[in-house]
C-alpha positions as CSV (number, residue, x, y, z in Angstrom):
1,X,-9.0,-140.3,78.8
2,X,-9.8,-136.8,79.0
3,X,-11.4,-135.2,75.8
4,X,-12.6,-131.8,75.7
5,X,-14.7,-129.6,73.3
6,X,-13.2,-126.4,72.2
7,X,-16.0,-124.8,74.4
8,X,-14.4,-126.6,77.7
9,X,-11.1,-125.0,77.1
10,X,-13.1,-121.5,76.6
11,X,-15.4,-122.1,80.0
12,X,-12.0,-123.4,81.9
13,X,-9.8,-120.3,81.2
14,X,-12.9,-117.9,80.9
15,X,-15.1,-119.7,84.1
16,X,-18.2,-119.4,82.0
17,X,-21.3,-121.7,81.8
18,X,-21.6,-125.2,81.5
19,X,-21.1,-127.6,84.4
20,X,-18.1,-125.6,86.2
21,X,-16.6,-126.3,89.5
22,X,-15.3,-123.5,91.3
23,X,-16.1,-121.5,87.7
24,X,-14.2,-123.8,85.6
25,X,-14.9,-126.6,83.7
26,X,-14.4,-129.8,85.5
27,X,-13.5,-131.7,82.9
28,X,-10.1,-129.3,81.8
29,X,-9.8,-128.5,85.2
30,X,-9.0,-131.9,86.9
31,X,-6.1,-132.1,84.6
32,X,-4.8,-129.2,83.2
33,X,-1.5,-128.1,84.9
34,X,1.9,-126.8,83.8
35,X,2.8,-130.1,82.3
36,X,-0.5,-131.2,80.4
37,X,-0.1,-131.7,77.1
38,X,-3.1,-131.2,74.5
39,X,-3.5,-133.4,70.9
40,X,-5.6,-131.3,69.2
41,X,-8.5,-133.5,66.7
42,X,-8.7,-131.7,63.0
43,X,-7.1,-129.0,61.0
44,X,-9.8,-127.1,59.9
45,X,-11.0,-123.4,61.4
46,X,-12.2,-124.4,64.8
47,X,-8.7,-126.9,65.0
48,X,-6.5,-123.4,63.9
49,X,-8.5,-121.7,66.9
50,X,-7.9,-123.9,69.3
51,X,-4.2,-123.7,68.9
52,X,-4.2,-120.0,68.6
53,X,-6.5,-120.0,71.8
54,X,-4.0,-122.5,73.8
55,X,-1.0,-120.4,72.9
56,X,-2.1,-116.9,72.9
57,X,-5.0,-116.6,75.9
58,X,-3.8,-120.2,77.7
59,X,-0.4,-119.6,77.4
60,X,0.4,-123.1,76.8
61,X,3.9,-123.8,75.4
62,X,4.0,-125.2,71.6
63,X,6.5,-127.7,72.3
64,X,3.1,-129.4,74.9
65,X,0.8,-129.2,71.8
66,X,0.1,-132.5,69.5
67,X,-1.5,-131.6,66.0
68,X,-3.2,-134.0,64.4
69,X,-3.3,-133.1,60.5
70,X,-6.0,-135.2,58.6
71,X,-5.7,-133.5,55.6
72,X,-4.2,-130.1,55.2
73,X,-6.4,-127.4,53.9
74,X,-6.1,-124.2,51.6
75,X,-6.7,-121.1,54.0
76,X,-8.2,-117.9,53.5
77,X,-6.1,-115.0,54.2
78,X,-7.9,-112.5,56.7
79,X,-6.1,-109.5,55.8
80,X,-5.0,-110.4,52.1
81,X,-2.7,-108.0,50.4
82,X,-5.3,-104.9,48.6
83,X,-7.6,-105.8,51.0
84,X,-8.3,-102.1,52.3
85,X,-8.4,-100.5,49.0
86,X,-10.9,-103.2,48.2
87,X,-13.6,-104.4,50.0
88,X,-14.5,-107.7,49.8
89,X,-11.3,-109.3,48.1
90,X,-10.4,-112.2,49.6
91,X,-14.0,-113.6,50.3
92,X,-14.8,-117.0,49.0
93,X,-16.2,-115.2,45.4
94,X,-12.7,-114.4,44.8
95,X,-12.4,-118.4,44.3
96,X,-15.5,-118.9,42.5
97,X,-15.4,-116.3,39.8
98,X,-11.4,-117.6,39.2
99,X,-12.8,-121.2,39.1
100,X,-15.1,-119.8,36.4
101,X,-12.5,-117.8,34.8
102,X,-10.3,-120.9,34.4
103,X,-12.6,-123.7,33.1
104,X,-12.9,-125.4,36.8
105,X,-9.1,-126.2,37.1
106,X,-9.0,-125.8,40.6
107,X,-5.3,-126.4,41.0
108,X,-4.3,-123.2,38.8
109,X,-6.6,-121.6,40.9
110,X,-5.5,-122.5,44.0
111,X,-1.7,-121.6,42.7
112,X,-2.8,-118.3,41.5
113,X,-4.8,-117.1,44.7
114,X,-2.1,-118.2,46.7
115,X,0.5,-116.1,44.6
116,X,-1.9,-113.2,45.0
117,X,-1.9,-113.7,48.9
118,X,-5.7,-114.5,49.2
119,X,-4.5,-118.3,49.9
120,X,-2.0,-119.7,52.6
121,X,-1.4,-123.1,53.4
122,X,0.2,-124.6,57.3
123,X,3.4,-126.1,55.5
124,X,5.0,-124.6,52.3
125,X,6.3,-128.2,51.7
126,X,3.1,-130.0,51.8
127,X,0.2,-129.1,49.0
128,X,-3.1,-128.9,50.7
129,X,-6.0,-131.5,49.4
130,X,-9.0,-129.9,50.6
131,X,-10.7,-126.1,50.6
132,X,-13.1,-125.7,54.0
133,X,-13.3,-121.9,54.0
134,X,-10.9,-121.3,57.1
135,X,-10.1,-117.6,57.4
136,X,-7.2,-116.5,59.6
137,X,-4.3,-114.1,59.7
138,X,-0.6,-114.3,59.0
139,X,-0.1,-113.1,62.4
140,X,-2.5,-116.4,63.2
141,X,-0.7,-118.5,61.2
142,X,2.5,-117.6,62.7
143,X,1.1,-118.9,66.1
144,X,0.1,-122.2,64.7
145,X,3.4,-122.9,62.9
146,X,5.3,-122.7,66.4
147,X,4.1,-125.8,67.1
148,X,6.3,-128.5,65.6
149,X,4.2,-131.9,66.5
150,X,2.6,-132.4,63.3
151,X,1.0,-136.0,62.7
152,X,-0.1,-136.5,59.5
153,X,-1.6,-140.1,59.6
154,X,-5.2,-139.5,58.7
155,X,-8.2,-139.7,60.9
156,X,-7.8,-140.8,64.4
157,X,-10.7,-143.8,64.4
158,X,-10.4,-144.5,68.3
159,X,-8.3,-143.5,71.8
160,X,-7.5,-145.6,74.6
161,X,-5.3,-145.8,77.5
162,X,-2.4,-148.4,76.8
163,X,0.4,-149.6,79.6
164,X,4.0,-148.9,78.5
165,X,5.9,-152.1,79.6
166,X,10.0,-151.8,78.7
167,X,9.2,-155.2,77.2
168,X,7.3,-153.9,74.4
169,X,9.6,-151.3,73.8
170,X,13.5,-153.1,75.1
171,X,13.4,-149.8,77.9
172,X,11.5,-149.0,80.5
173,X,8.8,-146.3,79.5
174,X,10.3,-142.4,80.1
175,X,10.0,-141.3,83.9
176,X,9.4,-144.7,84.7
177,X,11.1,-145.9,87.9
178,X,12.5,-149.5,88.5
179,X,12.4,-151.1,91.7
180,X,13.7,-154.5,93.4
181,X,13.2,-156.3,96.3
182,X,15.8,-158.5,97.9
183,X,16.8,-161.4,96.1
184,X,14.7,-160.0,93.1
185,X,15.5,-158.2,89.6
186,X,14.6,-155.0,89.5
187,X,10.9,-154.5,87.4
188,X,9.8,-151.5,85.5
189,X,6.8,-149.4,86.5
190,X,4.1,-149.9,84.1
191,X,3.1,-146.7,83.0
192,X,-0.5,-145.4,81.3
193,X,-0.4,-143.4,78.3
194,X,-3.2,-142.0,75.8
195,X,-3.2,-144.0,72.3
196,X,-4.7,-142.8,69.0
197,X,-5.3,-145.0,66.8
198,X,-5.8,-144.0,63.4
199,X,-8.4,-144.5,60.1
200,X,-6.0,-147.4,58.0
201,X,-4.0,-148.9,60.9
202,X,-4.6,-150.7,64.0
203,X,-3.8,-150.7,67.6
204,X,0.2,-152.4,68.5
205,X,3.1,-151.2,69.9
206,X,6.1,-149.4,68.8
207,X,8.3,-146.1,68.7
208,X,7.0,-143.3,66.9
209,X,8.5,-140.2,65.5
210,X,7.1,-136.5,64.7
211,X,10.0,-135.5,62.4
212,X,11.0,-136.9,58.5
213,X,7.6,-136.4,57.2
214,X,6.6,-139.7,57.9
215,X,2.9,-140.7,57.1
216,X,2.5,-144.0,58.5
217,X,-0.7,-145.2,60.1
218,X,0.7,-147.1,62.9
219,X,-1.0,-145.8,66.3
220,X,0.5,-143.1,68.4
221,X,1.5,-142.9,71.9
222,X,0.7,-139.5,74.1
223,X,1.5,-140.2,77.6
224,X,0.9,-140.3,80.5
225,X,-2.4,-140.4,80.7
226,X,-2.9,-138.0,83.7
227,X,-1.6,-135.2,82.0
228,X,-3.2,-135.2,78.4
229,X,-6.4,-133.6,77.3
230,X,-7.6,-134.5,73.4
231,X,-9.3,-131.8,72.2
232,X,-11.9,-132.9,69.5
233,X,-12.5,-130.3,67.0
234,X,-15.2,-131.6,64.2
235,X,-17.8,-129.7,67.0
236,X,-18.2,-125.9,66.8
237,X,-15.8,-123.9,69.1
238,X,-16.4,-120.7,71.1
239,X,-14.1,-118.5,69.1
240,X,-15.3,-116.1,66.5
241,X,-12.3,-114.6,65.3
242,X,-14.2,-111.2,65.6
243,X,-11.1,-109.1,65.0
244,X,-11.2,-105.5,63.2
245,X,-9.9,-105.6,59.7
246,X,-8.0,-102.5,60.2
247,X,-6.2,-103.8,63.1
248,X,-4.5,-106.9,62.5
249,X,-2.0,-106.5,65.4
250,X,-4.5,-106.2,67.8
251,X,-5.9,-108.9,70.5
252,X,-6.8,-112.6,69.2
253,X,-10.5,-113.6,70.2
254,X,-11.2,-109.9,71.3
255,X,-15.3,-111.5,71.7
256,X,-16.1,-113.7,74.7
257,X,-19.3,-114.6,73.0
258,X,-19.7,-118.3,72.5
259,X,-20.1,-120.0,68.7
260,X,-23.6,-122.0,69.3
261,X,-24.6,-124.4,66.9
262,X,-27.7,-121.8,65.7
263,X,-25.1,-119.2,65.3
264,X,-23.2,-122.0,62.7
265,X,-26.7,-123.3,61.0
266,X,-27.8,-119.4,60.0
């Protein structure tokens, strides 16, 4: 199973640093292609990066992306509405003299910053649970809303690499190719696929779906396993954001510079 660091996608598609073969990471490199598909690990900023960063600089296609949603989070707007005429509104004191204001009720506050425009959320129809300071734009948003494989199961605890059989599933795994000799029924391919498994469920088998809001723990199947890269994002990324505040419609990750962990601590 291939997984990356935010900082492998940034030295494959910039060549920079690191172990690199031929000025790319090895580890992307040996499997990234026009069909790899990417799960993204974590919805906090370095997770929102990484999918702006695989759309917008990668030009990966949404509909390749996985997104795994632990728990979604109230976001700072970047540009929020006022912001020009004054400096400084939107920054995380905007959230502590309102939590002041109003006696610690942090829902009202969330509601009322998010009416304002200083708050956004990743789904209108889900209420966020958790506040972790993540600061993007609407045009940023935008990006990560085009993808539309949204699991929202909880923490992945484990992957592995699983064989489809169609006798786990009563069809033979897709691309899968059946083949008979004479005298013989014809037997499916086995094919190897990624599996996440996730905090309150175990490994099995099964069909899993990304749409109806379902929130069941049951493990999920990414496959096959030659094409998929799981991108863990708990780690610090190389993206900074470092965009001018008076030009919003301007380049994504304008900065090449690389987030080190020193940069994070201070």
């Amino acid at each position: 199973v291939t997984v990356a660091t935010p900082n492998d996608l940034f030295f494959y598609h910039e060549g920079e640093g690191g172990k690199t073969r031929g000025g790319k990471s090895e580890k992307v490199s040996s499997v990234a292609g026009p069909n790899t598909r990417y799960v993204v690990l974590g919805c906090g900023k370095t997770g929102m990066d990484t999918i702006v960063y695989l759309v917008k600089k990668m030009g990966v296609s949404p509909d390749q992306i996985t997104f795994v949603v632990p728990n979604d989070v109230w976001i700072f707007n970047r540009f929020p509405p006022g912001y020009m005429s004054s400096p400084g509104k939107g920054s995380p004191f905007d959230y502590t003299h309102e939590l002041l204001k109003h006696d610690g009720d942090r829902d009202k506050v969330f509601s009322l910053l998010e009416e304002e425009g200083v708050f956004l959320r990743f789904d209108e129809k889900v209420k966020p649970t958790r506040l972790r300071f993540a600061v993007i734009s609407k045009r940023e948003l935008r990006l990560i809303k085009s993808v539309k494989r949204v699991v929202r199961r909880g923490r992945v605890k484990e992957i592995r690499v699983v064989e489809d059989d169609s006798s786990h599933h009563g069809r033979a795994p897709v691309g899968a190719m059946a083949t008979k000799e004479k005298g013989e029924e014809a037997k499916p391919q086995r094919e190897r696929s990624v599996q996440l498994s996730f905090q309150h469920g175990g490994f099995g088998s099964g069909s899993f779906s990304f749409s109806g809001g379902r929130s069941s723990h049951l493990p999920l199947n990414v496959g096959p396993v030659g094409n998929v890269v799981v991108v863990h994002c708990t780690c610090p990324g190389p993206f900074n954001g470092n965009v001018l505040a008076t030009d919003e419609e301007g380049p994504i990750f304008v900065s090449k510079k690389k987030m080190q962990l020193n940069i994070i601590s201070t």
